[in-house]
N, C-alpha and C positions, 0 to 999 in steps of 0.2 A: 682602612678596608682595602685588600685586593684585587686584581682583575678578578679574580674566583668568583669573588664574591660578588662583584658586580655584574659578573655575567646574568648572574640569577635573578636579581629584582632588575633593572633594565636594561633597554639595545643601550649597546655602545657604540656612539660614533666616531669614525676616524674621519681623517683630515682627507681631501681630495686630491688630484693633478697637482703635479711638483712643477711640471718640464715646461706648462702654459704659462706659471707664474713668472718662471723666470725671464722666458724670452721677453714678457710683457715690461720684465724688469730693465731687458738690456741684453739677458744672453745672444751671444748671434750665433748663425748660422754655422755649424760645426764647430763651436767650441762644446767642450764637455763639461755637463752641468756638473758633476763631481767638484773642477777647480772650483766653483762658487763657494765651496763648502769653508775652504782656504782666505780667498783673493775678495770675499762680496759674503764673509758672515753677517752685516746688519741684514743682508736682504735675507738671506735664510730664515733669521729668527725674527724678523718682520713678517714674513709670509707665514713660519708658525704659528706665531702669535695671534695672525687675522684667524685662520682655521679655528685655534682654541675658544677666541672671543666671541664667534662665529654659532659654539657650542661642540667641537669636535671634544670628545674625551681622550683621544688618544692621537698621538700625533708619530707618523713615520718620518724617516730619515732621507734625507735626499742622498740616494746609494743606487738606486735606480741605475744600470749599467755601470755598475763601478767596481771594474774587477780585472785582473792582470794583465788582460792583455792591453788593457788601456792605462793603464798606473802601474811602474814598471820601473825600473833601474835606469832605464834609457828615457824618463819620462821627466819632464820637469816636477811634477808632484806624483808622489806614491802613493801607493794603495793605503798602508795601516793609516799615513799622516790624513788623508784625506775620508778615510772611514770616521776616526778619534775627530774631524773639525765636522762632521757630519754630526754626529750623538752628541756633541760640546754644543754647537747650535741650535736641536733642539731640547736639549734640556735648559737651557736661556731661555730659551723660549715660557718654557714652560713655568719655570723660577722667576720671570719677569709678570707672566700672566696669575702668578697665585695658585696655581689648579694643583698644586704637589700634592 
């Protein structure tokens, strides 16, 4: 069955706050939650994983401010590398939890 279809018979829950989970986890103060996606994937699909278990049906990407002018040639991680460990994590996520 599809989103489509699901829309129709019931609510769809997504997954909450990215940015609380992390700091909770370790992120500190101005680092960019993006390199997580990279440098600290258990925690990403950790924290997917609790949202799903949780009952979210749908789960977003931790991308939340992650865009050129912060991931950049002059950056130690990139935009696409760091977008591609974002969707990579939570589809683990997801492939871990069963819900496909």
């Amino acid at each position: 069955m599809g989103i489509r279809e699901d829309w129709k018979d019931k609510i769809l829950v997504f997954d909450g706050g990215m940015g609380s989970l992390l700091q909770e986890a370790g992120l500190k103060p101005g680092e960019l939650p993006g390199t997580w996606n990279i440098t600290h994937p258990e925690e990403l699909v950790k924290i997917h994983r609790a949202y799903l278990e949780a009952g979210a049906d749908i789960v977003t990407t931790n991308t939340f401010g992650v865009d050129r002018l912060k991931y950049n040639d002059s950056t130690e991680f990139q935009l696409e590398p760091v977008i591609r460990a974002a969707v990579a994590n939570a589809k683990e996520a997801i492939r871990q939890s069963g819900k496909q």
